[in-house]
N, C-alpha and C positions, 0 to 999 in steps of 0.2 A: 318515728320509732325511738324509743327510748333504750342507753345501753347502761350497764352498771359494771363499777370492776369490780372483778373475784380475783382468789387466789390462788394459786395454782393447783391447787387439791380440789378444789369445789367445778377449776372448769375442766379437769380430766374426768370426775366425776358427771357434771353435765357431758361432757365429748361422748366418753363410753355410753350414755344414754340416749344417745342422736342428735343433739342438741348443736348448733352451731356457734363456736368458741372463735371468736377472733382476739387479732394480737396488734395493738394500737402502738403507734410509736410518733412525739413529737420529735424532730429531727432541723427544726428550722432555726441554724447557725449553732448548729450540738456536733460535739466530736461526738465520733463511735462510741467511745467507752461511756458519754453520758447517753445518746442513742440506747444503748443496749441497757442501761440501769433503768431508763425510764419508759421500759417496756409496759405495759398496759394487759392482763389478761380481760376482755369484756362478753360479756354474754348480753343476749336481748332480754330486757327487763318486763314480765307480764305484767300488766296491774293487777289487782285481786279485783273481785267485782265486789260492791259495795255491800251484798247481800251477805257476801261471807265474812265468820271473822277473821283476823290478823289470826297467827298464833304468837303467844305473848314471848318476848326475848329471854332467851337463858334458858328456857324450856325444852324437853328433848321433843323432836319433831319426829314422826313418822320416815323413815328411808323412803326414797322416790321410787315410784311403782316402776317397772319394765314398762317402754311400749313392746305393744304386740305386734308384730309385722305381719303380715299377710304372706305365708311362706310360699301360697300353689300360685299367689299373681308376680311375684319376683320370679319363679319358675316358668310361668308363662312369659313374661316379659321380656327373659331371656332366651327363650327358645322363640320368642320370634325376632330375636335378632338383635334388639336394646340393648346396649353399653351396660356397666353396673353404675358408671355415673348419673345415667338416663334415667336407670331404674330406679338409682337410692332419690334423684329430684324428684320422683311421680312418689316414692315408699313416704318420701321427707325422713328420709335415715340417711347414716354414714354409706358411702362406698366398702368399707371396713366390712359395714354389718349385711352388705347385698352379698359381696364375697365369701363370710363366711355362711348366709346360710345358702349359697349355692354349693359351695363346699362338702355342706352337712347333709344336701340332698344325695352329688355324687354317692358319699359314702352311705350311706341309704340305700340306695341305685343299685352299688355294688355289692354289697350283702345278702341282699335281696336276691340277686342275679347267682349268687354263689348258693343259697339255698336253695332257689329252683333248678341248677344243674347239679344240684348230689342227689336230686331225688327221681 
């Protein structure tokens, strides 16, 4: 696997989009304070396949698409019993993002539930 470092803006941006961000640190005969300067953000580096092209540097690029989660199988997967950590490894999303679209269900659930008893 190949990793590349980013900057702190580009892996919160990867983060929020499920993507996995780690945080690299050489530390062999470093105090803390250089420990902590030579912190590393990395992300896993795709190749492009050779079919496509580059897009050319300096040029504005397309913002990254949303993935789409599967909202009724994180649903399922929690009612029969799966962790959100279980669930976001089977989704390959954040914990973050299992949480809230279980969240967004509940409140769904309960509005739902609130128009069927006023009627």
């Amino acid at each position: 696997m190949k990793y590349k470092q980013v900057d702190i803006k580009e892996a919160a941006d990867r983060f929020r989009n499920g993507e996995a961000v780690y945080a690299a640190r050489c530390i062999d005969g470093m105090s803390f304070r250089e420990v902590t300067a030579a912190t590393m953000l990395l992300v896993l580096e795709i190749p492009v396949p050779e079919t496509e092209t580059k897009p050319e540097k300096g040029g504005k690029t397309a913002p990254p698409t949303k993935k789409t989660i599967d909202r009724g199988k994180v649903k399922a997967l929690h009612e029969a019993g799966w962790s959100n950590t279980k669930i976001a490894d089977e989704m390959k999303c954040s914990t973050w993002s299992v949480s809230m679209i279980l969240k967004e269900i509940r409140e769904q659930e309960e509005k739902q539930n609130e128009v069927n008893t006023d009627e």
